[in-house]
C-alpha positions as a Python dict, from the first residue, in 0.01 Angstrom:
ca = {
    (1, 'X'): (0, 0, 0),
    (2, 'X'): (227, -76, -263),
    (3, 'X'): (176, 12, -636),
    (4, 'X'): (395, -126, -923),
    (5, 'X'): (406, 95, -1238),
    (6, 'X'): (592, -8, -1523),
    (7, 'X'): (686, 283, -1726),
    (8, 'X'): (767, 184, -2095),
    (9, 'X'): (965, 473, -2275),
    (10, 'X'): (1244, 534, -2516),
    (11, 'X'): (1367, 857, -2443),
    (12, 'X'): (1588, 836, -2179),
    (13, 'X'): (1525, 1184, -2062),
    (14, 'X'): (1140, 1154, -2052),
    (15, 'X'): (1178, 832, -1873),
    (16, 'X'): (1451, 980, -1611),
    (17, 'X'): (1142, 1260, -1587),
    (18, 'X'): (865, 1049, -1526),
    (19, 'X'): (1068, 849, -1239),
    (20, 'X'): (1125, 1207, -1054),
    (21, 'X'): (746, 1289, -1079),
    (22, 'X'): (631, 907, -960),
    (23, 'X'): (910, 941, -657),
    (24, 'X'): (751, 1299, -619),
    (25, 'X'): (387, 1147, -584),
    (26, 'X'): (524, 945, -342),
    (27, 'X'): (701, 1145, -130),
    (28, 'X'): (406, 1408, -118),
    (29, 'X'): (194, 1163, -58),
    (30, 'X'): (-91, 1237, -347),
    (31, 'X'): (-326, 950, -177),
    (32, 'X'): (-549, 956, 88),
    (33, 'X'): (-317, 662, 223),
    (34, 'X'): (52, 621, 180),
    (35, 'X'): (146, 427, -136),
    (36, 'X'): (474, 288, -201),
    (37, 'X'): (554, 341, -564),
    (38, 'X'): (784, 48, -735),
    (39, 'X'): (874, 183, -1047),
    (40, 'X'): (996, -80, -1319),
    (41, 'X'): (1164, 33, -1669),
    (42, 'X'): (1164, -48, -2004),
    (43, 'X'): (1338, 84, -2313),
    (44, 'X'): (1159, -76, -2586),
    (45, 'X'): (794, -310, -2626),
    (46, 'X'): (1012, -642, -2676),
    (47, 'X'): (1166, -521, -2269),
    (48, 'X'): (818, -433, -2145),
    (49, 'X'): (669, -811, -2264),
    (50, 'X'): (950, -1009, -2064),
    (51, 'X'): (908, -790, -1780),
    (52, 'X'): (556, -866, -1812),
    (53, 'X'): (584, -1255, -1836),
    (54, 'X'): (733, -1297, -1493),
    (55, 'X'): (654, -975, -1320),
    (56, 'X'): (267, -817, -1210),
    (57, 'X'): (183, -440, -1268),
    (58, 'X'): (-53, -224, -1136),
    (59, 'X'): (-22, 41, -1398),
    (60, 'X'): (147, 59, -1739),
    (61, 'X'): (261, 424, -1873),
    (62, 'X'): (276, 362, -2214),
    (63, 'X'): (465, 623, -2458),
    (64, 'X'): (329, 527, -2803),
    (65, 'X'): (645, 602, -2997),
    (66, 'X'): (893, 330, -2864),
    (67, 'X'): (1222, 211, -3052),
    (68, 'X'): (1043, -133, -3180),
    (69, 'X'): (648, -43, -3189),
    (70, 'X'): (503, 325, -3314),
    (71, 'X'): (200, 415, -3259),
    (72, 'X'): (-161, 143, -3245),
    (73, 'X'): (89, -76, -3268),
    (74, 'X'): (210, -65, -2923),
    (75, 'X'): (-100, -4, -2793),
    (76, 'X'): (-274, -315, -2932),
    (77, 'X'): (60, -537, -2841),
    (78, 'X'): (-11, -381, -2442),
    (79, 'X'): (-375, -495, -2489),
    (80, 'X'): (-245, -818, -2611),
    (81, 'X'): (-21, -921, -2362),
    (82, 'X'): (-177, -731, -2081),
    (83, 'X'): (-518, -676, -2096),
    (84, 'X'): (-589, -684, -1713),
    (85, 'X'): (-352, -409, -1626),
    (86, 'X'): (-492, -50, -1680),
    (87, 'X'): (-287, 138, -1982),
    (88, 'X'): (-213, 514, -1961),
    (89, 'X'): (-102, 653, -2265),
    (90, 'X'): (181, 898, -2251),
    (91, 'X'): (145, 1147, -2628),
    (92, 'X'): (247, 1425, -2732),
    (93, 'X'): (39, 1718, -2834),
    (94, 'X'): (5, 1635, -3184),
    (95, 'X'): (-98, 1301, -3113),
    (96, 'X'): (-430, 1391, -2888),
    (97, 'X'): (-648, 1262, -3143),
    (98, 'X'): (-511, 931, -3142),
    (99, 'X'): (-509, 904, -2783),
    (100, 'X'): (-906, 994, -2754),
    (101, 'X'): (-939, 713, -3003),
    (102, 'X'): (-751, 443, -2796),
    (103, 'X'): (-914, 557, -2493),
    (104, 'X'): (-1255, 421, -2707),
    (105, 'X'): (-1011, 105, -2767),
    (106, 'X'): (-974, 22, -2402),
    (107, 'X'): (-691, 291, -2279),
    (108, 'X'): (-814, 372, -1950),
    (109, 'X'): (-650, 791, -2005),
    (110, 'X'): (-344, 956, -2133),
    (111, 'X'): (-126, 1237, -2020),
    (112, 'X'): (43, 1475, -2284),
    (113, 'X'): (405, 1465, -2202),
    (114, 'X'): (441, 1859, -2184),
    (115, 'X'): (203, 1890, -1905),
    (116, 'X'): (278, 1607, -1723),
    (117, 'X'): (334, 1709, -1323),
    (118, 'X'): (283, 1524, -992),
    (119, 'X'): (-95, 1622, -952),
    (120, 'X'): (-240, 1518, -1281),
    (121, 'X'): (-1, 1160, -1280),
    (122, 'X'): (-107, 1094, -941),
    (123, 'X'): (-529, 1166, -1034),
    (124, 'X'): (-463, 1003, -1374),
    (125, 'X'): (-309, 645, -1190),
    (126, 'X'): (-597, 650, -936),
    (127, 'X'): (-840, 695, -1155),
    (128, 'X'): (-722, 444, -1388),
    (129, 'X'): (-673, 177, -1136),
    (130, 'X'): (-1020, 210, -1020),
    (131, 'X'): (-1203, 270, -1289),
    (132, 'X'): (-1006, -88, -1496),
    (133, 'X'): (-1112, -246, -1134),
    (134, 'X'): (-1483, -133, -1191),
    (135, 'X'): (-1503, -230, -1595),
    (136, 'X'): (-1334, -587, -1503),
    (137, 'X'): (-1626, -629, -1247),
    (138, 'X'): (-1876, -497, -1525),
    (139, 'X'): (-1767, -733, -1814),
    (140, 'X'): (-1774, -1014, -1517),
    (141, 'X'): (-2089, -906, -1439),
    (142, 'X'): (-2200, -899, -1811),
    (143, 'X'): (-2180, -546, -1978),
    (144, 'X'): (-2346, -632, -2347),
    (145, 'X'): (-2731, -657, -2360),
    (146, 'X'): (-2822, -963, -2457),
    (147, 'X'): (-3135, -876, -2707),
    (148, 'X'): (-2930, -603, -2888),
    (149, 'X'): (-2564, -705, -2874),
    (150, 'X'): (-2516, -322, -2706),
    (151, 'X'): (-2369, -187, -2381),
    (152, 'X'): (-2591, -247, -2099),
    (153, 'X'): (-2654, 37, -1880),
    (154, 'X'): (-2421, -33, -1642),
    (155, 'X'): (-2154, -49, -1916),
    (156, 'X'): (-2287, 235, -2106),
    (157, 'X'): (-2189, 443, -1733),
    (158, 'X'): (-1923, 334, -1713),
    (159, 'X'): (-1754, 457, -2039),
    (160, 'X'): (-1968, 731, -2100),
    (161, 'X'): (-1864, 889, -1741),
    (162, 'X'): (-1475, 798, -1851),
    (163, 'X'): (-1573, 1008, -2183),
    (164, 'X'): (-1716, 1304, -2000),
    (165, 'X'): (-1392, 1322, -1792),
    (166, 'X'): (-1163, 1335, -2078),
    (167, 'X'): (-1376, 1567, -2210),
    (168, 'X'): (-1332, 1818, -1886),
    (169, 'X'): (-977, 1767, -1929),
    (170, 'X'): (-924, 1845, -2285),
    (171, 'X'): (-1165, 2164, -2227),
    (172, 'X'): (-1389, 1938, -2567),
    (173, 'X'): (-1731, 1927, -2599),
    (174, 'X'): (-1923, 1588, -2523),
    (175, 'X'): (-2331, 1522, -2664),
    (176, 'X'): (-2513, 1266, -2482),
    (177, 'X'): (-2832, 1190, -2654),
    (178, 'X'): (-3114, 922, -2543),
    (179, 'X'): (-3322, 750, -2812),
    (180, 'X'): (-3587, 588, -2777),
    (181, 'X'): (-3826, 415, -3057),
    (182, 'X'): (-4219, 547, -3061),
    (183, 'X'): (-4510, 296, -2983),
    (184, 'X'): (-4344, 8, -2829),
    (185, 'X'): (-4644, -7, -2598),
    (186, 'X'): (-4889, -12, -2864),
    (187, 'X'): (-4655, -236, -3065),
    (188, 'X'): (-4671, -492, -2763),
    (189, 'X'): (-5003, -480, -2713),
    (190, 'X'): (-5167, -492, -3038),
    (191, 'X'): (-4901, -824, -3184),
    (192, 'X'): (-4697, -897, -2854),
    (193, 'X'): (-4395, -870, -2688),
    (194, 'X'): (-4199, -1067, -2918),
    (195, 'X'): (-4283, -806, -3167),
    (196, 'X'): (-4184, -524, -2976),
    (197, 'X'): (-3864, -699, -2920),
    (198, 'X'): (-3790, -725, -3300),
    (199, 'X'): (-3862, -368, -3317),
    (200, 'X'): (-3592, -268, -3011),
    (201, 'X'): (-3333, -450, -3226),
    (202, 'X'): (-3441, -293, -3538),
    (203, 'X'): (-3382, 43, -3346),
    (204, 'X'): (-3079, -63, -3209),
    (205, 'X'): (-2947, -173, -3545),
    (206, 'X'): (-3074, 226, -3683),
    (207, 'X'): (-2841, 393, -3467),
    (208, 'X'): (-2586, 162, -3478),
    (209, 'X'): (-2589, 226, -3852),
    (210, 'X'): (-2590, 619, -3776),
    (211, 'X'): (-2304, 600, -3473),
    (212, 'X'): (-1917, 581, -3605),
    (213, 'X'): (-1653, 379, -3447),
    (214, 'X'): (-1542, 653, -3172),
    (215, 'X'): (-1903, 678, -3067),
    (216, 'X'): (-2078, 518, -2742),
    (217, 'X'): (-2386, 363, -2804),
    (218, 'X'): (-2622, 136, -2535),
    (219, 'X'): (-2942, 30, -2418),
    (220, 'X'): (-2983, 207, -2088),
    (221, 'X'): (-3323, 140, -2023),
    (222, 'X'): (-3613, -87, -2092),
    (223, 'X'): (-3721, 135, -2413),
    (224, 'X'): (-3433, 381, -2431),
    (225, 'X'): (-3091, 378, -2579),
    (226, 'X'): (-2792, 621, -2513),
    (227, 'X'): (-2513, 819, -2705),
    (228, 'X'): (-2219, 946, -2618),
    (229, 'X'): (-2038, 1138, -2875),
    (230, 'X'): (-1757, 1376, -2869),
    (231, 'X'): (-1715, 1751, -3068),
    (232, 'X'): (-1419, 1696, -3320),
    (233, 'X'): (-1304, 1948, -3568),
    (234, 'X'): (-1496, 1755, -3884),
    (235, 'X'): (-1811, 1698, -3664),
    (236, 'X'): (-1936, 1973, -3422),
    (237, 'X'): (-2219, 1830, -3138),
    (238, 'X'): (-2430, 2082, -3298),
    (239, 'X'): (-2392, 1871, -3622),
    (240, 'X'): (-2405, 1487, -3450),
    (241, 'X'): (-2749, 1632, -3307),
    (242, 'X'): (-2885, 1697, -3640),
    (243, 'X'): (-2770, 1393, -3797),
    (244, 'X'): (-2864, 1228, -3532),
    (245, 'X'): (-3227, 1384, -3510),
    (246, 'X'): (-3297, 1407, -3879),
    (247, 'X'): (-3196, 1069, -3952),
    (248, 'X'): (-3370, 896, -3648),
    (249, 'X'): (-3730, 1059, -3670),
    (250, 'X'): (-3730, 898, -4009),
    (251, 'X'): (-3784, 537, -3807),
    (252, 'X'): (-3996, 734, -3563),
    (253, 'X'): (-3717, 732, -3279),
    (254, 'X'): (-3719, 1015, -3090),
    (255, 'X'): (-3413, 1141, -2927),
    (256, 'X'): (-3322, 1390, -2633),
    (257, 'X'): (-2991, 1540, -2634),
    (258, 'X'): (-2751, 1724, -2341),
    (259, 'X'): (-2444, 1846, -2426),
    (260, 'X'): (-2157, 1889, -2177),
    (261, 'X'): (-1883, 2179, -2190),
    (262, 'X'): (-1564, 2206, -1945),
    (263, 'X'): (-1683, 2554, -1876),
    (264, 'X'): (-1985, 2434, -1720),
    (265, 'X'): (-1942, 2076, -1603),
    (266, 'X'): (-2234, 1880, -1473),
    (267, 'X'): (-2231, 1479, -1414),
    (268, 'X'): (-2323, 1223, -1621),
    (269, 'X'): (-2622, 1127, -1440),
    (270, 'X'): (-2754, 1540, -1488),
    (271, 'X'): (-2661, 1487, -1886),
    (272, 'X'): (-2856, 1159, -1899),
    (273, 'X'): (-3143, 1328, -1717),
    (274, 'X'): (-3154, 1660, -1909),
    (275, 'X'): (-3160, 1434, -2280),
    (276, 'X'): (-3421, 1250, -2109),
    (277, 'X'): (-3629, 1530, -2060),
    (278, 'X'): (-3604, 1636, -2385),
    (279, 'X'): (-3794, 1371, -2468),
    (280, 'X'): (-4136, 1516, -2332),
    (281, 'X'): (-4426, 1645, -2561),
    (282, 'X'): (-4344, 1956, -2443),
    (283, 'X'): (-3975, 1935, -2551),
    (284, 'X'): (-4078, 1766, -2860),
    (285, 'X'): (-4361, 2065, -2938),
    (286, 'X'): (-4091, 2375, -2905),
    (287, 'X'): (-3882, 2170, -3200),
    (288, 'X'): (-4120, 2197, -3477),
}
């Protein structure tokens, strides 16, 4: 199998780097199968487009800081001119932050420079082929919910398990929460279901309100919404959790959280299920 990266960085020396550990990966043969690597250069943004109007990719390792685009910038001109080919963003410590945001933007990971060997290139290219393969067939497949304007479930999965990873990685703490609005049965019953779907939106539109732009936020069920939110140093999970909580049993949503640590990693599925059963009157009870 062949796979074409095009590596996009202005330092000579971290590109002549990067080209050792790709034709290391290849040599040690990282994949189950062998994969021939063709690795394709550019200097600058303004190279990377005309390589890009006459050449395919399979991969684009993107250094932020180039000689003609800094920063978003770049980012949003890769989305712009390549938005099929999965982007991993190459940062450097200081810029972590950043990256975590453009990995919400539609980055599929990123690498920090310094740490940057054969094993964690090779997982981070996989990963990133497959998972851009998987979100292309979502967003074919329809990944907004069509009453709320949210992720669907399937899309919700789909990013929220990319969150959790990062997450693991960056040794960060990650809160996944499920909401879901009281009496929507009774609501249905007593004025119909056209009223209880006036009332899902409503909710939806509540924790939009209370989610920032970094969060995750879906409809993952028929009566139930998710969160995914990560720990930052203004905003601990602890604190999301109360907001969260306080905020939503105001419009008599309930919510369920599960938080995930890289010192005891669990799956996404386990999180969803363990904010889910949070839920219960039992749960509920041992809060007040």
């Amino acid at each position: 199998m062949n796979m074409r990266v095009l590596l996009v960085e202005s330092d000579m020396e971290d590109a002549l780097f990067f080209r050792d550990v790709l034709t290391e990966i290849e040599a040690g043969r990282y994949w189950h199968s062998w994969v021939h690597i063709d690795t394709m250069n550019a200097a600058t943004w303004g190279e990377a487009a005309r390589i890009l109007s006459h050449e395919s990719a399979d991969v684009i390792l993107l250094d932020l800081d180039l000689a003609d685009s800094q920063g978003v910038d770049t980012f949003q001109r890769a989305q712009a001119q390549a938005q099929q080919i999965p982007v991993i963003l190459l940062v450097g410590a200081e810029d972590v932050a950043l990256a975590v945001r453009l990995v919400r933007e539609g980055a599929q990971d990123f690498l920090v420079k310094q740490q940057v060997d054969c094993v964690p290139l090779a997982h981070a290219i996989r990963n990133a082929v497959e998972r851009h393969r998987l979100l292309m067939a979502a967003r074919t497949a329809a990944m907004n919910d069509p009453l709320t304007g949210l992720l669907n479930r399937r899309g919700f999965l789909a990013l929220a398990d990319r969150d959790r990873k990062v997450a693991e990685r960056l040794g960060r703490r990650l809160i996944v929460m499920v909401a879901e609005p009281q009496s929507l049965s009774e609501i249905a019953a007593a004025q119909g279901e056209q009223r209880r779907d006036l009332a899902l939106v409503e909710a939806a539109d509540r924790l939009r309100s209370l989610a920032g732009p970094a969060d995750l936020l879906g409809r993952i069920g028929e009566e139930q919404f998710g969160l995914a939110v990560y720990d930052t140093d203004t905003e601990s999970v602890e604190e999301v959790w109360a907001r969260f909580h306080g905020i939503a049993s105001e419009y008599r949503i309930l919510v369920g959280a599960a938080i995930f640590g890289a010192d005891h990693p669990v799956s996404l599925e386990d999180l969803i299920d363990q904010a889910t059963q949070d839920l219960t009157p039992a749960a509920l009870a041992m809060r007040r």
